[in-house]
C-alpha positions as CSV (number, residue, x, y, z in Angstrom):
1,X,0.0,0.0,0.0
2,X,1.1,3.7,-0.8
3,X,0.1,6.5,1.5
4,X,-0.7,10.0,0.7
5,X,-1.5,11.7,4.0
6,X,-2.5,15.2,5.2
7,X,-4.0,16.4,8.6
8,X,-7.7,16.5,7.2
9,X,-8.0,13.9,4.4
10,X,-5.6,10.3,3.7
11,X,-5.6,7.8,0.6
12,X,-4.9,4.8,1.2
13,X,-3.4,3.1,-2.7
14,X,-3.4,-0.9,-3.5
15,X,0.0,-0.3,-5.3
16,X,-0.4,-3.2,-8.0
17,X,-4.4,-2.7,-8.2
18,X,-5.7,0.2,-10.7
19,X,-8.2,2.0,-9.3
20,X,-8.0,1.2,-5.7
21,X,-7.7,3.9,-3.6
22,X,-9.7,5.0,-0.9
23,X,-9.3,7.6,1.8
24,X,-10.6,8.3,5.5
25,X,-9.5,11.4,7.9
26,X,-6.6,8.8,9.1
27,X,-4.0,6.5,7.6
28,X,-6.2,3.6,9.7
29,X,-9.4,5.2,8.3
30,X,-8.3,5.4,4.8
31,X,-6.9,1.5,5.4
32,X,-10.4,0.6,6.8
33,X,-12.5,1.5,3.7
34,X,-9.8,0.7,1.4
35,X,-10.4,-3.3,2.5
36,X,-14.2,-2.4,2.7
37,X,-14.4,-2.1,-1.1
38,X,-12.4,-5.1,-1.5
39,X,-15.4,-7.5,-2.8
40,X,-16.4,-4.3,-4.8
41,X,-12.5,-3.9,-6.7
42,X,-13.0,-7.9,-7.0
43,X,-16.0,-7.4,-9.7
44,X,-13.4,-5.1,-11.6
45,X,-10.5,-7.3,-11.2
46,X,-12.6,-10.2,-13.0
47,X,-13.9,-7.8,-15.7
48,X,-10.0,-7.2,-16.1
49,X,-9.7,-11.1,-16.4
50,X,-7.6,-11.1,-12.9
51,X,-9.0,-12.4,-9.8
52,X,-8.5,-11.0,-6.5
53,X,-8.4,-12.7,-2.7
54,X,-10.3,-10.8,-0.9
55,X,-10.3,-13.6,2.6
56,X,-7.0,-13.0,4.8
57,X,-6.5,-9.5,2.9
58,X,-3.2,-8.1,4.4
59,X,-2.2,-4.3,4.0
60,X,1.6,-3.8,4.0
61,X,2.3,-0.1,3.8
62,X,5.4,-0.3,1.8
63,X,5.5,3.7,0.6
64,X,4.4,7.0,2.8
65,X,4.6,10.7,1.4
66,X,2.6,14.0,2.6
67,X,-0.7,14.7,0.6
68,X,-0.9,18.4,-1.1
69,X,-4.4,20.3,-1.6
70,X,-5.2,17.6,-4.4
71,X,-5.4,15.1,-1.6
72,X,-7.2,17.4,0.9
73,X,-10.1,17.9,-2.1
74,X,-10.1,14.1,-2.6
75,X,-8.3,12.8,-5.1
76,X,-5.1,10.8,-4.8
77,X,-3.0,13.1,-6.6
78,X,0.7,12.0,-5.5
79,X,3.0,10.4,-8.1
80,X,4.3,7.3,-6.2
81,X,8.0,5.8,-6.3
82,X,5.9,3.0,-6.6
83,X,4.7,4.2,-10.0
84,X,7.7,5.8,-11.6
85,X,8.7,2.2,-12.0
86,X,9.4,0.6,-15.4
87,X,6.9,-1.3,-17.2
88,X,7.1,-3.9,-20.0
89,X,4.5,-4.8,-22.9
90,X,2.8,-7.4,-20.0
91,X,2.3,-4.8,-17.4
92,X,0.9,-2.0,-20.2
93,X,-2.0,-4.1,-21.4
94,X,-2.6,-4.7,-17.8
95,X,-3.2,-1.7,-16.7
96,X,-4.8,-1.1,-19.7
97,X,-7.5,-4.1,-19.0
98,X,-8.0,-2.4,-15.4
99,X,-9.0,1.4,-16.3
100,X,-11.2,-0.4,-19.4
101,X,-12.9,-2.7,-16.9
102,X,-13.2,0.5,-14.4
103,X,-15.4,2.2,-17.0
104,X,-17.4,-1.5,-17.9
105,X,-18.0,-1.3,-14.2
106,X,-18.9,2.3,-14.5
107,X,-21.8,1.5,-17.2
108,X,-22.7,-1.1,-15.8
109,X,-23.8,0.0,-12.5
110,X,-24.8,3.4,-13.9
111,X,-27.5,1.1,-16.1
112,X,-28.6,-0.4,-13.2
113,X,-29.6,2.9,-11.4
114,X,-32.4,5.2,-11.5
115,X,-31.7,9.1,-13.0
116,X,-32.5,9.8,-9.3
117,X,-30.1,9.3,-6.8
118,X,-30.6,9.7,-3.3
119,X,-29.2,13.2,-1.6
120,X,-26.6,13.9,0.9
121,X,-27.4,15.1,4.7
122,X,-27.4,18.2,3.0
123,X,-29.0,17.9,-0.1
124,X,-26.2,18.2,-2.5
125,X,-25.2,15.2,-5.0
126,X,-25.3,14.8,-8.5
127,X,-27.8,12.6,-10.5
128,X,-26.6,9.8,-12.8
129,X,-26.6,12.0,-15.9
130,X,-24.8,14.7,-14.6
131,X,-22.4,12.4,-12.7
132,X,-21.4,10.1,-16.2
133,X,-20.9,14.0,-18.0
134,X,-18.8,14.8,-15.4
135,X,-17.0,11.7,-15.6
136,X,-16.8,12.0,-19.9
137,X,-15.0,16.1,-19.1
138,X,-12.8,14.2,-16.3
139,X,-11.4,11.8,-18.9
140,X,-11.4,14.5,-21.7
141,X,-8.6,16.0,-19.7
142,X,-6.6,13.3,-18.5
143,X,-6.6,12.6,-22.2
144,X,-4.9,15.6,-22.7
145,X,-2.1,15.1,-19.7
146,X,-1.0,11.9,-21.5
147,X,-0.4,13.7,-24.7
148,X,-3.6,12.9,-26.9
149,X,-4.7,16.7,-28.5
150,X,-8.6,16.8,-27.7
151,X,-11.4,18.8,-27.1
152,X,-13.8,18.3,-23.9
153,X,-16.2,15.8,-24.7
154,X,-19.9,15.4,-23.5
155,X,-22.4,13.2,-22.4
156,X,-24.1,11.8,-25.7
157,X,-21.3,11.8,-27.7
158,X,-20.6,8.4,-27.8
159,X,-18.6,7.8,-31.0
160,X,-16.1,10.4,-30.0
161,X,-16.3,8.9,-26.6
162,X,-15.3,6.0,-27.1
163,X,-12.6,6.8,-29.7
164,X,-10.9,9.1,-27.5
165,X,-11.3,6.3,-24.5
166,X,-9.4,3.8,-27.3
167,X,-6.6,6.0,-27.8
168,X,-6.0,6.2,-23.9
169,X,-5.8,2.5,-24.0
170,X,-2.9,2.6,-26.5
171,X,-0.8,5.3,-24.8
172,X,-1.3,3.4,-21.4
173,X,-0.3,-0.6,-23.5
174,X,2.8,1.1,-24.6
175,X,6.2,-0.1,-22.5
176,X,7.6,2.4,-20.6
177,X,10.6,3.3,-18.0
178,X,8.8,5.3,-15.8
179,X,9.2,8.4,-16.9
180,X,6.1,11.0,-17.1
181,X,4.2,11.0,-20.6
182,X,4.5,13.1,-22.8
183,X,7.1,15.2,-20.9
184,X,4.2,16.1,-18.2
185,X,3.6,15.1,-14.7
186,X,1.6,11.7,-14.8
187,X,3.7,8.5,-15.3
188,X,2.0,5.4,-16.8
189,X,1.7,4.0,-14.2
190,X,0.0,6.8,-12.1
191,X,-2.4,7.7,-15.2
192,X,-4.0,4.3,-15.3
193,X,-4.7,4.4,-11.2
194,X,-6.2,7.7,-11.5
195,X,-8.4,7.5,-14.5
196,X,-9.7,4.2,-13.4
197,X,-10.0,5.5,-9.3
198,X,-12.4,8.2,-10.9
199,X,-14.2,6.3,-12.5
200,X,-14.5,3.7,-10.0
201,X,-14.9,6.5,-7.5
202,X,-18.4,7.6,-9.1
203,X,-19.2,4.2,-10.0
204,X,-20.0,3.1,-6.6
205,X,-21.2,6.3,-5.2
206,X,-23.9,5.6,-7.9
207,X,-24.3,2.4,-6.3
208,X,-24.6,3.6,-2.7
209,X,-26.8,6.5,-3.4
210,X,-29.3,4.9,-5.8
211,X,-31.8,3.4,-3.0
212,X,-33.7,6.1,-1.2
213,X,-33.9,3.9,1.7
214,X,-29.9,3.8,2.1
């Protein structure tokens, strides 16, 4: 585990897992609902054609750093040594296979779920439709840090969707040392945990907030 810590919010990071990454207001807190979600990240891991153990789970912190305002807003925004790490053809299409099964399970649960989803304490939250556009501009721009020249895409626009979701696939399959792309900030490694972490993120907020009776 990798964690990214500051003195209001924490994320907790499964190193060699996509997408998994939760926080809490503590490194045990952020632990604790990282292993809640485990049967959760074990429907993605099978959509990525991987399997996952989620009985005798054991979290190993193996890498600490201090969080910035990214991680205080929530969203695990720290480049890991764990992710500058070299990656060969194998690993690529790995991670590749995870952040495309993080948007299966994305469309998936959002198909599942009414337009309506239930409101916070305070009566804020997004519906689903405003929650997958929000999700389309998110991707739109991490297209952009990994080099790809686009414009924001919407909701609806599903041919250009997807072909701009294809050509994040290829940049993430390529080899690489573990240096950033493109001469930016995000390492391979780093852009296939966050793009499939948002996704997943909204994906199972869906899921919790779509039965009134939660």
């Amino acid at each position: 585990m990798a964690i990214e810590a500051t003195p209001k919010r924490t994320f907790a990071t499964a190193i060699d897992w996509p997408g998994w990454s939760r926080s809490g207001k503590t490194v045990a807190g952020a632990l604790e609902e990282l292993a809640a979600c485990a049967g959760r990240y074990a429907i993605v891991a099978r959509l990525a054609g991987e399997s996952l153990a989620e009985d005798g789970l054991e979290l190993e912190v193996v890498e600490s750093s201090e969080g910035g305002s990214g991680t205080e807003f929530g969203v695990p925004s720290r480049v890991t040594e764990a992710d500058r790490r070299p990656g060969t053809a194998a690993d690529a299409d790995r991670l590749a296979r995870f952040v495309e099964a993080a948007w299966a399970r994305l469309d998936e649960i959002a198909a599942a779920s009414p337009e309506e989803l239930r409101k916070g304490p305070r009566g804020g939250g997004r519906d689903k439709t405003k929650m997958l556009g929000h999700v389309v501009s998110a991707d739109s721009a991490y297209a952009r840090e990994i080099g790809i020249r686009t414009r924001e895409l919407a909701l609806g626009e599903d041919a250009a969707v997807s072909a701009l979701r294809a050509a994040m696939l290829d940049v993430l399959r390529s080899p690489s040392d573990g240096s950033p792309i493109a001469g930016r900030r995000w390492t391979t490694r780093y852009a296939a945990h966050r793009i499939a972490w948002h996704a997943l993120d909204h994906a199972w907020e869906i899921e919790d907030r779509r039965d009134p009776a939660a």
